[in-house]
C-alpha positions in Angstrom: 31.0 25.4 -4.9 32.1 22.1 -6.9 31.3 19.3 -4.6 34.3 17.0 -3.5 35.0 14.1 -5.8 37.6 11.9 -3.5 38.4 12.1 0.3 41.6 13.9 1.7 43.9 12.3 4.2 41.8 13.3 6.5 39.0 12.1 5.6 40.4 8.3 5.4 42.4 8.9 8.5 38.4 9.1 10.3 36.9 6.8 7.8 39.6 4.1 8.5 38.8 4.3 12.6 35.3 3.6 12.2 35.2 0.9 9.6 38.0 -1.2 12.1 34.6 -2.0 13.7 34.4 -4.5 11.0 37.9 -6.2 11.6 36.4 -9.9 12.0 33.7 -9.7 9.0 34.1 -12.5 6.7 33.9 -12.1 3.1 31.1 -14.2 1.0 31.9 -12.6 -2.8 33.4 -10.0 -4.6 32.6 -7.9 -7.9 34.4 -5.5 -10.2 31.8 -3.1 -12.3 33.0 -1.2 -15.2 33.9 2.0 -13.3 36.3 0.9 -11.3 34.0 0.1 -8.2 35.4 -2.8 -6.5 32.4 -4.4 -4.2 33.1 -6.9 -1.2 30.2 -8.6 0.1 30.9 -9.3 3.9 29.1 -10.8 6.8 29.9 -8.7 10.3 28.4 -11.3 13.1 27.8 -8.3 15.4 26.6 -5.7 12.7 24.8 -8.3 10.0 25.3 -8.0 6.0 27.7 -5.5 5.1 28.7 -3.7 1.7 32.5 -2.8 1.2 32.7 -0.6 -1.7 36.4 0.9 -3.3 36.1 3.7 -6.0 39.1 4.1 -7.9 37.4 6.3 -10.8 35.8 9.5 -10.7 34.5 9.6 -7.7 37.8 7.9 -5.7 36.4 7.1 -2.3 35.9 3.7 0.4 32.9 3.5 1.8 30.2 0.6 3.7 27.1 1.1 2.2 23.4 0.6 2.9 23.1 -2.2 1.3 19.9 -0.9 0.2 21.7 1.4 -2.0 24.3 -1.0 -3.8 24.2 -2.0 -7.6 22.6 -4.6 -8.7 26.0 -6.9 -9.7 26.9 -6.9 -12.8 26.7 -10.2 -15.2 29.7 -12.4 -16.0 32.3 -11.6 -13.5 35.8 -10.8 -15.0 38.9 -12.6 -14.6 40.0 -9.9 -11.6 36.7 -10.5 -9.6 37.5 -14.3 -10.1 40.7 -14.0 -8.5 39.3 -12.1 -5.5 36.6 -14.4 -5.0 39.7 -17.1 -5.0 41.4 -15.6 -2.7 39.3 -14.1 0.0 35.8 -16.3 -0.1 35.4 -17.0 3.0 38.3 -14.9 4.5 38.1 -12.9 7.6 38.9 -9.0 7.3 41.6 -8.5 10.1 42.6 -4.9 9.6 42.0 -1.8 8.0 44.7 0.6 7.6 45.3 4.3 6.4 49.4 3.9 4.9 51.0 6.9 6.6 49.4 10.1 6.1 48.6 9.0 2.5 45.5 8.4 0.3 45.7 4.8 0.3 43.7 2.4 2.4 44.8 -0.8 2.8 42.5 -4.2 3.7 44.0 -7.4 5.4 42.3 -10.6 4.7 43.0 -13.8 6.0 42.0 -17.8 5.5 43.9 -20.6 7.1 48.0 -20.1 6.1 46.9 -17.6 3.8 47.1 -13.5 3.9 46.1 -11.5 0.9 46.3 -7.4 1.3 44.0 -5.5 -1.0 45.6 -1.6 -1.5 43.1 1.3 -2.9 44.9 4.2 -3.9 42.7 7.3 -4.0 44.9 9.6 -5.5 45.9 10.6 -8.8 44.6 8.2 -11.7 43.5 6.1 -8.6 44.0 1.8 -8.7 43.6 -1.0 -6.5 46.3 -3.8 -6.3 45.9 -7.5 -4.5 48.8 -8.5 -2.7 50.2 -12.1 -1.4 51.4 -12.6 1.6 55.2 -11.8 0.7 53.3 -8.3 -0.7 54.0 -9.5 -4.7 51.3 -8.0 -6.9 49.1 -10.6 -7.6 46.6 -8.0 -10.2 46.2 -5.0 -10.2 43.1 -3.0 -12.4 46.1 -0.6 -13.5 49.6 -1.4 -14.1 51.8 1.6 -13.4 55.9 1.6 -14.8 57.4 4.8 -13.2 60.6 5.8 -12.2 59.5 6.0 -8.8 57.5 2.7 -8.3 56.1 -0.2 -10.2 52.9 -1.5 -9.7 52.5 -5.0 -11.8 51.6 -8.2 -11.4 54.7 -10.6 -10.4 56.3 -7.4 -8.6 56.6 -6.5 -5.1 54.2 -3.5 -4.5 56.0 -0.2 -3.9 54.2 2.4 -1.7 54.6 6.4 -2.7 57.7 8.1 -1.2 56.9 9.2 2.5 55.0 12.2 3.4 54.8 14.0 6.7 51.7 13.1 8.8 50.3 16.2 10.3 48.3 15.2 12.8 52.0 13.5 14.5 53.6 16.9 14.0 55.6 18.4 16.9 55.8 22.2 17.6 59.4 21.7 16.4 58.7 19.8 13.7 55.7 22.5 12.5 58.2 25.2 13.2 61.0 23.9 10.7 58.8 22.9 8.0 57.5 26.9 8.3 60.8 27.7 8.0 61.6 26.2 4.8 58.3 28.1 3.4 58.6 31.6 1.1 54.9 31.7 1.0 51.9 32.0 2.9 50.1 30.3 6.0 47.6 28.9 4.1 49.4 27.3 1.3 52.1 26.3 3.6 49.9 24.0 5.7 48.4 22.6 2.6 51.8 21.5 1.1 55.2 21.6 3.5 52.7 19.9 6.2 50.9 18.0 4.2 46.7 19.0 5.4 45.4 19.8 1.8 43.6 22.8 0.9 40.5 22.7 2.7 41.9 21.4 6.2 45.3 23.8 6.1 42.2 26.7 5.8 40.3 25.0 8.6 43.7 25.2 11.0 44.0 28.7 10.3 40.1 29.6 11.1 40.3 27.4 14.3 43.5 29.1 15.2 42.4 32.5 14.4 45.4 33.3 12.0 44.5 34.9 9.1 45.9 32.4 6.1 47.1 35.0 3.7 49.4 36.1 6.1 52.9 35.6 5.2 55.0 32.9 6.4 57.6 35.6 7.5 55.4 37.9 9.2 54.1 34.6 11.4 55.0 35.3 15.2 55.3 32.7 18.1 51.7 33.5 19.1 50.9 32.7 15.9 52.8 29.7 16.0 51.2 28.3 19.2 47.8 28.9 17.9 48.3 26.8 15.0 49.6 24.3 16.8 47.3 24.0 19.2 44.4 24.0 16.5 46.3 21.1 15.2 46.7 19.0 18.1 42.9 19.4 18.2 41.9 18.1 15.3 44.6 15.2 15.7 43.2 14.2 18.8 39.3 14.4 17.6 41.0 12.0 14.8 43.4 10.3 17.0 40.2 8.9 19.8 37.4 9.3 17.2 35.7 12.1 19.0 33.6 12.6 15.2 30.8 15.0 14.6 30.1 14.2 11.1 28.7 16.6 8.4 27.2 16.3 5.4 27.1 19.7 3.5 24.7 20.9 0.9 24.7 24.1 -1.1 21.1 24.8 -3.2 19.8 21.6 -2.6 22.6 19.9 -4.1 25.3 17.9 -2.2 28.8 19.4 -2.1 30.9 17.5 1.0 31.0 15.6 3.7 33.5 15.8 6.6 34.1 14.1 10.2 33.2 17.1 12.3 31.9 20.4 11.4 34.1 22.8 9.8 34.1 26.8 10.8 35.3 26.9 6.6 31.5 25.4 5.9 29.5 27.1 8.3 27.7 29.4 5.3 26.2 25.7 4.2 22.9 23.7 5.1 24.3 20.8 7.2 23.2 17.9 8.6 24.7 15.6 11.4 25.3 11.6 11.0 25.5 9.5 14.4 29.2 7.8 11.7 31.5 9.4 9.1 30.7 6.3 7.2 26.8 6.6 6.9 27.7 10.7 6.0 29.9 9.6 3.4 27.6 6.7 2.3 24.9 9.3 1.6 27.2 12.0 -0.1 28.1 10.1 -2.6 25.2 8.1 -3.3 23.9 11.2 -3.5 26.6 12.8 -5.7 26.0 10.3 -8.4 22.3 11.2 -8.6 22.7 14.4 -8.9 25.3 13.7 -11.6 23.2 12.2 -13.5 21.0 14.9 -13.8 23.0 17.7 -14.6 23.6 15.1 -17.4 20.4 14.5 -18.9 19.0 18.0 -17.9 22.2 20.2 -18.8 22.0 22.0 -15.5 21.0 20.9 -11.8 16.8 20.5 -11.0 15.5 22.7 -9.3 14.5 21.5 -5.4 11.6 19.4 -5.1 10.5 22.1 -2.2 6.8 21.1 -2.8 7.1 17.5 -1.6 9.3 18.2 1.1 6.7 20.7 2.5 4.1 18.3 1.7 5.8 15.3 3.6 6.5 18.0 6.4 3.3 18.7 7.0 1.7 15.3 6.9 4.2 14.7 9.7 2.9 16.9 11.6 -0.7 16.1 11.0 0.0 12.6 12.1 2.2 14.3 15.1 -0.7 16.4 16.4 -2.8 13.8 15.6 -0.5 11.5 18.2 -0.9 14.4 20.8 -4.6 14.4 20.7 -4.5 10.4 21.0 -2.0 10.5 23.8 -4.6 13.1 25.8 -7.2 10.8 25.3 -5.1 7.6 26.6 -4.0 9.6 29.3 -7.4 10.3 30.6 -8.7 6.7 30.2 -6.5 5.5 32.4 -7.2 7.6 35.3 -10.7 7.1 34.6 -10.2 3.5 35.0 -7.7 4.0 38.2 -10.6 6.2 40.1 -12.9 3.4 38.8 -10.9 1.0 41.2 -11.3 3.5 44.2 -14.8 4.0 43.3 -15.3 0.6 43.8 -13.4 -0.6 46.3 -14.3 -3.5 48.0 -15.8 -4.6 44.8 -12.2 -4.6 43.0 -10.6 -6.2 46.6 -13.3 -8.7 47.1 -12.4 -9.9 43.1 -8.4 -9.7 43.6 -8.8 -11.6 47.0 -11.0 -14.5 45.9 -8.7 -15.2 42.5 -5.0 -14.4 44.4 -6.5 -17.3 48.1 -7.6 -19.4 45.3 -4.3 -19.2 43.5 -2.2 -19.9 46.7 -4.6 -23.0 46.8 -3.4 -24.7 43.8 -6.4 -24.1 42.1 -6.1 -23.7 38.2 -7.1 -20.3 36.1 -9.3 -22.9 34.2 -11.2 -23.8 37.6 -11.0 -20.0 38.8 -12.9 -19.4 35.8 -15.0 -21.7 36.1 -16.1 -21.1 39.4 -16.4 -16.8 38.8 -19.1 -18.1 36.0 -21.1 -20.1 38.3 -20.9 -17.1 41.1 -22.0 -15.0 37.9 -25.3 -17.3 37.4 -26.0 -16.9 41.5 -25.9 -13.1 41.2 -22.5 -12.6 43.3 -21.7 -8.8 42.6 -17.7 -9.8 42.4 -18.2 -12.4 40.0 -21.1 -10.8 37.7 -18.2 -8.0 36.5 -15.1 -10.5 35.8 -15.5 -10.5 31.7 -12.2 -12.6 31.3 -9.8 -14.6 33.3 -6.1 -14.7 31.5 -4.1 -17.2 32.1 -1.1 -16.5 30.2 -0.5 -13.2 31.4 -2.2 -14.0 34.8 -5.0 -11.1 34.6 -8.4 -11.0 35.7 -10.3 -7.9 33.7 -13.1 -6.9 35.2 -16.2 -4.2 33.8 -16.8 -0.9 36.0 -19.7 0.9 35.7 -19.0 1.1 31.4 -15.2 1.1 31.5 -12.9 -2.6 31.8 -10.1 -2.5 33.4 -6.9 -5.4 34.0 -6.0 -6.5 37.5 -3.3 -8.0 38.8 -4.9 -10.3 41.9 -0.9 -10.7 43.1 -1.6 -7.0 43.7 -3.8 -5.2 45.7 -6.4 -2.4 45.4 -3.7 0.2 45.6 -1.2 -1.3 43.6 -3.7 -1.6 40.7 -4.7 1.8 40.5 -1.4 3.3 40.9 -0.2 1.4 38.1 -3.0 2.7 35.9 -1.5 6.2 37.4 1.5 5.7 36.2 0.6 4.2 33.1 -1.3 8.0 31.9 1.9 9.9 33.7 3.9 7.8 30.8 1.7 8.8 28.6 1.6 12.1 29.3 5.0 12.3 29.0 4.9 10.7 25.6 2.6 13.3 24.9 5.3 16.6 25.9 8.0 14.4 23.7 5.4 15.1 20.5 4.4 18.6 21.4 8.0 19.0 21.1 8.5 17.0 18.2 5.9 19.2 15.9 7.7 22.0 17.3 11.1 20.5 15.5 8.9 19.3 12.5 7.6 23.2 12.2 10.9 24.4 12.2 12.0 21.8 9.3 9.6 23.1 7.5 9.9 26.8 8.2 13.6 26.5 6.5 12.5 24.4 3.5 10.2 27.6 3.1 12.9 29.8 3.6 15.0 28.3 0.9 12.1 27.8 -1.5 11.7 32.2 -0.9 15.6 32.3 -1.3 15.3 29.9 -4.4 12.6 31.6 -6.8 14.3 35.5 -5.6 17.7 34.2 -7.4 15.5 33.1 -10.4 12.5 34.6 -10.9 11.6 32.8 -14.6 11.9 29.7 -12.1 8.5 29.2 -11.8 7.8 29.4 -15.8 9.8 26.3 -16.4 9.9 23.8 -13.4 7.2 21.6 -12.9 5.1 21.7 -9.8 4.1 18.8 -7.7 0.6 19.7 -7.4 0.4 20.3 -11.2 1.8 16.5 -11.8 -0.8 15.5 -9.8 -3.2 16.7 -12.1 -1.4 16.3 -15.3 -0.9 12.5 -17.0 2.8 12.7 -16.0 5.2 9.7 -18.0 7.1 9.0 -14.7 8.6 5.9 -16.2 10.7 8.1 -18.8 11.3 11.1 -16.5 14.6 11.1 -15.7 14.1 12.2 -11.7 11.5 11.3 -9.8 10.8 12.9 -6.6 10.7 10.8 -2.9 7.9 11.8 -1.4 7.8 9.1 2.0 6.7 8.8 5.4 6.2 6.1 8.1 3.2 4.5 9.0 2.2 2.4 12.0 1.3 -0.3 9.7 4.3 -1.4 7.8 5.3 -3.9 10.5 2.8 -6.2 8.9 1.9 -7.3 5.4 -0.7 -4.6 4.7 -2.5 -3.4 1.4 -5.1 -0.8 1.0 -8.4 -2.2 -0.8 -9.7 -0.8 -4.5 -12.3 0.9 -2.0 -9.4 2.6 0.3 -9.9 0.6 3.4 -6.6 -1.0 5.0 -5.6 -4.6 5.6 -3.1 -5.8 7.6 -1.7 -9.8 8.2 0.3 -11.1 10.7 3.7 -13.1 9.7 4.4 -15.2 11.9 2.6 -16.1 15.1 4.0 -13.6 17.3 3.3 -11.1 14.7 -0.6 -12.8 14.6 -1.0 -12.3 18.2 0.2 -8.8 18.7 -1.7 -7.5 15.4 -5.3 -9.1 17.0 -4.7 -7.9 20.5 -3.1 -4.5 19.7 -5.6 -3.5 16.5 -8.2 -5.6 15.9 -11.5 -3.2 17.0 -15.1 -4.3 17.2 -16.2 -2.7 13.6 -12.8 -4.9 11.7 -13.2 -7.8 10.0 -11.1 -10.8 11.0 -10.0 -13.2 7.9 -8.3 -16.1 8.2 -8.1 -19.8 5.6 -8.9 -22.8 6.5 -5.4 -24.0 5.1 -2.8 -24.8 8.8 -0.3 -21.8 8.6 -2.3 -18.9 7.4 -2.5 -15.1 8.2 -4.4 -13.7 10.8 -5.9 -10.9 7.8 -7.7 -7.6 9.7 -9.7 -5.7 7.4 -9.4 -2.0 9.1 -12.4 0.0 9.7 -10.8 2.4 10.7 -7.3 3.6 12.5 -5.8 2.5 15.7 -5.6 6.6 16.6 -9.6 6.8 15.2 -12.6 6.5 16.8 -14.3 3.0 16.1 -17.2 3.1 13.8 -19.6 0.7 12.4 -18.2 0.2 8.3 -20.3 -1.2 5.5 -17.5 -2.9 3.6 -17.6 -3.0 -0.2 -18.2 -6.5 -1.4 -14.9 -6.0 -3.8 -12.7 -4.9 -0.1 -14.1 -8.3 1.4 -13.4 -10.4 -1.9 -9.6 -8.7 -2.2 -8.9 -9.0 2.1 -9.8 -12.5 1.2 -7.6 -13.4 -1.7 -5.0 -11.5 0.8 -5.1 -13.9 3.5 -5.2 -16.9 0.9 -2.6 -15.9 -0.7 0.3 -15.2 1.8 -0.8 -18.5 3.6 0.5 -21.8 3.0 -1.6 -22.1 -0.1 0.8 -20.5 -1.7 4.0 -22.5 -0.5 2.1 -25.2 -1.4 2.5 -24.3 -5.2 -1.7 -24.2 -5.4 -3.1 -21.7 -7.3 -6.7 -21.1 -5.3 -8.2 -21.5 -1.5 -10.6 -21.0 0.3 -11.0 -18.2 3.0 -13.8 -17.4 5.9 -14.6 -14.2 7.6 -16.3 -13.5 11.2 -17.1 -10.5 13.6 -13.8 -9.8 15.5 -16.5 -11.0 18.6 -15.9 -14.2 17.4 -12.4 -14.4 18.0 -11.2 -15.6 21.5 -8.0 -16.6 23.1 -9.8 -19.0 25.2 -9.8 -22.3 24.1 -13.0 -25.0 25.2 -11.4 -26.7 28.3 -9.1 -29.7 27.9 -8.2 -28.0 24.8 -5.0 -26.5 24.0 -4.3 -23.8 22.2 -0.6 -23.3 20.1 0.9 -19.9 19.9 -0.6 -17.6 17.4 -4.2 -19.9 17.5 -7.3 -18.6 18.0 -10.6 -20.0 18.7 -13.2 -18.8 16.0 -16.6 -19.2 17.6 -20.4 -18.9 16.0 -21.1 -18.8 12.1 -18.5 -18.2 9.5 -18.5 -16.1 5.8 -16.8 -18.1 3.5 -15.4 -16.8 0.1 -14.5 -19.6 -2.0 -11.6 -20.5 -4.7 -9.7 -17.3 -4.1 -7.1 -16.6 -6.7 -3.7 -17.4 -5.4 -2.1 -14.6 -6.7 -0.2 -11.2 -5.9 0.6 -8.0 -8.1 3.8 -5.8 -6.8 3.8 -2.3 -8.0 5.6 0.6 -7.8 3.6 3.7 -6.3 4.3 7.3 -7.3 1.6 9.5 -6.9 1.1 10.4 -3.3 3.9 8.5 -1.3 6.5 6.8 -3.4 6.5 3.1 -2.2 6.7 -0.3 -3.5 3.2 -1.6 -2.7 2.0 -5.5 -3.0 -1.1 -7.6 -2.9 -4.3 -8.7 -4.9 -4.0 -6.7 -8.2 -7.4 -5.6 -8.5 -6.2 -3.3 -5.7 -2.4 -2.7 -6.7 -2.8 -2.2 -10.3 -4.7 0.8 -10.7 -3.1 2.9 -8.0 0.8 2.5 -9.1 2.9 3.3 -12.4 3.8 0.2 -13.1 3.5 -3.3 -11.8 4.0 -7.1 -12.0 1.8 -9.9 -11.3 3.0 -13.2 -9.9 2.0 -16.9 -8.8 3.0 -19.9 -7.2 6.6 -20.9 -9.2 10.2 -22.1 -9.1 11.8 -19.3 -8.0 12.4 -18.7 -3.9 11.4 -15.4 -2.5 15.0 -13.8 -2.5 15.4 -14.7 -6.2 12.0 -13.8 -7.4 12.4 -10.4 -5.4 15.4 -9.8 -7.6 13.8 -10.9 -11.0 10.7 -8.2 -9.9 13.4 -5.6 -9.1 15.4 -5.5 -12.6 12.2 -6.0 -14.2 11.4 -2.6 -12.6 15.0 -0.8 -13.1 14.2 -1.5 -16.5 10.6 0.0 -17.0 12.1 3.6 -15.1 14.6 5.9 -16.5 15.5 7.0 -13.1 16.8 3.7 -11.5 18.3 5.5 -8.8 14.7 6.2 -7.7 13.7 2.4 -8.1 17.1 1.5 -6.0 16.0 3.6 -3.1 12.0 2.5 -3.0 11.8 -0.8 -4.9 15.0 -2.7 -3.7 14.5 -6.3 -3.6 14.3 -6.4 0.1 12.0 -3.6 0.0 10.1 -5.7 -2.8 10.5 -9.4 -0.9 8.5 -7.8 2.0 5.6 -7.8 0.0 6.2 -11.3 -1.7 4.6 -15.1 0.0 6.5 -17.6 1.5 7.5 -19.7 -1.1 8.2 -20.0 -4.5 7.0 -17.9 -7.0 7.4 -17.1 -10.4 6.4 -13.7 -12.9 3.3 -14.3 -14.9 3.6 -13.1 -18.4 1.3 -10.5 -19.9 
């Protein structure tokens, strides 16, 4: 099956309902590429950045892209993107229109006393005229001179002739426009009513008429049924009630439609929450796979190898989650019988802290006086091992488990929340059972189609190459024209993180928010804590091992504690400071404390860092960002001892002129240069993807 190459009326009639959503965006630029791909840059207040692209070329479609997935812009804008960017900088999109039944969309800008229409004709030659306010051509990318209509600057833009709208038509009106047919059902619907090929066979399946049935041998049951099938599909169009599809056929791409079709149901499918993000995706995808049946002469076969791989490292790490959850589950209720165990222990603690409260008495002096009941021998005191006093906690050690009470809350209260707490768990535990049953299933029909695959071609396997074998081979990825996604998420990426020359993880906060969460949330006894002595740094953990792992005593690598170092040096302020070493210290995470000496305070994101400190002096300021292909493909960053060895290709950088967003973008080309298959670079090295990994501040490439 060829895959579709613009969208029917149809199509734009559900595209246009959703993207009205943006009626309010305002408009920041606009570019014009050689293709014909008109791009408007647009800020939606309730939906952030958004990406308007209009393809009158081969393929003809609208669409609001990830803008993840746009190209980069091109160099000196022609005189047509000038006169855009004159007109509608800073204009507000007011409405977005289908005209009639008709392939056209048409986009409604306004700024103060001014209105400027932009038109996108996706049919025939396709074009895509800018309009005053009067509706006088302003440009156009095409000038058309027919007998029917003129489009040309200075002229007032003429629409096509009228066509009938389908999804408006009335029983009568359906009736008389059969009536003036000689020919089929089928071809009928597609031309005298106006649905197009694929939709007038849709109508017939949903009606149950068969569509080679003449027009003269229709009867009124007939009639009714296609009406009705009709009025269906209006209304689904008519209230937005979508169901989008996107359709492949061997692995390959071939449409994408607003519900699912009964004409499509012999295709892989998968379902998209918008028709936008569907269509986003199908032609992003379309173009990809264009370009390799160029450079290859005929389409790849089906990376079935990674996709089995990723499938089943998702389910490692899901049954991996189960176990964890079990484990959770069960340390919770140890800790809630713990509380009944001890009973008047737990009350006698929650009593003395929750009187002592309703006294006016300070957490500092309820600590304070639990420490000197400690040094008397007071049972109650002796197991307090912390006093909170931002979240208003007192934890307290049981027999060799510690457990968090609430002294506003009693004894019962306590340990039913802890109850609770592993019934949540438990829960989350059922939702993963039941995801790795999903997972399997993925990955019993990517097996399925690899069996279907290699029976329709059996010389298959002589000629393609096989994931496992590129492991193992020295594979050019920079000149291979694909290169395969292999991805999956990880807990980690929510931080800056790197993995060590030695393979050990380390992850640094962002801001203090970020800082807090990562110590309190991951930082284990057997970690290493990092931090610089420079105001505005990192909290740096060097992972012994993972948050779903038992904790284990590490003997870190001196080259993992030098690179963890440089880490935390050089994402701190050292860096926005334009200097180009620092220095950085490391402790026992035992030494780290949210409890500052009294009369001190303590800002958000501090710490107190108590006993002797490791210092590693004059630390390079200075990051490598790579591109990773073996394994996962990822865009990686951090010291490049670590980064450079395990990626294809990568670029060092220091404190420079250039902010983050700009230097992101300088890395990024730089990349889309070095691969053949800038696609793949688009989709894991974008310069968001890439500015994730870069320091605050300036920064500039260093040259090799």
């Amino acid at each position: 099956m060829d895959p579709k190459r613009e969208l029917s009326s149809v199509d734009i009639a559900a595209l246009v309902s959703e993207l009205r959503a943006h009626v309010g965006a305002k408009v920041d630029k606009a570019y014009l590429y050689d293709d014909g791909l008109v791009r408007l840059r647009m800020r939606d207040f309730d939906r952030g950045r958004v990406e308007l692209l209009c393809s009158v070329e081969d393929p003809k479609f609208v669409v609001a892209a990830d803008p993840d997935r746009i190209p980069d812009a091109p160099g000196r804008p022609p005189n047509f993107a000038m006169m855009l960017r004159n007109r509608i900088a800073n204009a507000d999109l007011v409405d977005v229109s289908q005209y009639e039944f008709d392939r056209i969309v048409t986009l409604t800008f306004e700024r103060e006393a001014e209105t400027t229409t932009i038109v996108v004709e996706l049919f025939g030659d396709g074009n895509l005229a800018v309009l005053d306010s009067s509706g006088e051509v302003v440009q156009s990318l095409r000038t058309i001179r027919l007998k029917s209509r003129t489009v040309a600057p200075g002229s007032q833009y003429e629409f096509p002739g009228s066509r009938l709208n389908p999804l408006d038509v009335s029983y009568d009106g359906l009736i008389a426009r059969m009536e003036e047919s000689d020919t089929d059902v089928v071809r009928t619907l597609a031309t005298k009513v106006n649905f197009g090929g694929l939709y007038a066979e849709e109508v017939c399946a949903r009606a149950g008429v068969e569509k080679t049935l003449s027009i003269a041998d229709t009867t009124a049951t007939d009639h009714e049924a296609l009406f009705d099938a009709i009025d269906r599909l209006a209304a689904d169009l008519h209230e937005t009630n979508l169901d989008p599809r996107l359709y492949e056929e061997d692995g390959r791409v071939v449409d994408a439609t607003p519900f699912p079709l009964v004409e499509r149901e012999d295709l892989d499918e998968t379902a998209f929450d918008s028709f936008n993000a569907a269509l986003d995706i199908y032609f992003d995808r379309l173009e990809t796979e264009d370009e390799e049946t160029k450079t290859t002469g005929e389409p790849d076969r089906p990376d079935f190898e990674a996709e089995v791989a990723k499938y089943n490292r998702i389910i490692d790490q899901q049954e991996g989650a189960i176990e964890e959850f079990a484990t959770d589950a069960e340390r919770e209720r140890e800790r809630a019988e713990a509380i009944y165990a001890r009973y008047d222990l737990v009350d006698e603690v929650l009593t003395t802290v929750r009187e002592a409260r309703a006294d006016g008495r300070s957490w500092d002096s309820i600590e304070s006086t639990l420490s000197k009941g400690a040094e008397r021998g007071i049972a109650a005191a002796e197991a307090v091992v912390d006093v909170d006093s931002r979240e208003g906690t007192v934890t307290v050690r049981l027999d060799d488990l510690t457990v968090n009470l609430d002294p506003a809350e009693g004894v019962e209260h306590n340990a039913d929340r802890l109850y609770t707490e592993a019934k949540r768990i438990e829960q989350k535990r059922e939702g993963a059972k039941e995801a790795v049953a999903e997972t399997r299933e993925q990955l019993e029909a990517v097996e399925k189609r690899r069996e279907a695959w290699e029976a329709g071609d059996d010389d298959a396997g002589d000629d393609v190459d096989d994931e496992a074998d590129d492991e193992d081979r020295d594979v050019d990825w920079l000149a291979r024209s694909s290169v395969p996604l292999r991805t999956v998420d990880h807990w980690y990426e929510q931080f800056r993180w790197f993995h060590t020359s030695d393979g050990f993880l380390v992850v640094g906060g962002r801001d203090a928010d970020v800082n807090e969460a990562l110590v309190k949330k991951y930082l284990e006894p057997n970690d290493r804590f990092f931090h610089t002595q420079a105001h505005g740094g990192p909290v740096t953990i060097l992972k012994a091992t993972g948050p779903s792992e038992s904790s284990r005593a590490v003997d870190f690598p001196d080259l993992s504690l030098r690179e963890a170092a440089q880490f935390a040096v050089s994402y701190s302020s050292v860096w926005k400071d334009s200097r180009f070493a620092g220095d950085a210290y490391e402790v026992d995470p035992s030494q780290v404390s949210k409890t500052p000496e009294s009369g001190e305070y303590l800002e958000k994101g501090g710490f107190v860092i108590r006993g002797d400190r490791t210092y590693h002096r004059d630390m390079a300021c200075e990051v490598a960002v790579g591109i990773q292909v073996k394994g996962e493909t990822q865009v990686v960053g951090g010291p490049p001892a670590a980064i450079e060895p395990r990626t294809e290709t990568s670029i060092r950088l220091q404190p420079g002129r250039y902010a983050q967003n700009d230097a992101a973008k300088l890395v990024y080309r730089e990349f889309r240069d070095r691969f053949a298959d800038q696609t793949f670079v688009r989709k894991v090295a974008s310069p968001d993807q890439i500015q994730e990994f870069l320091p605050p501040g300036g920064s500039e490439i260093v040259d090799d």
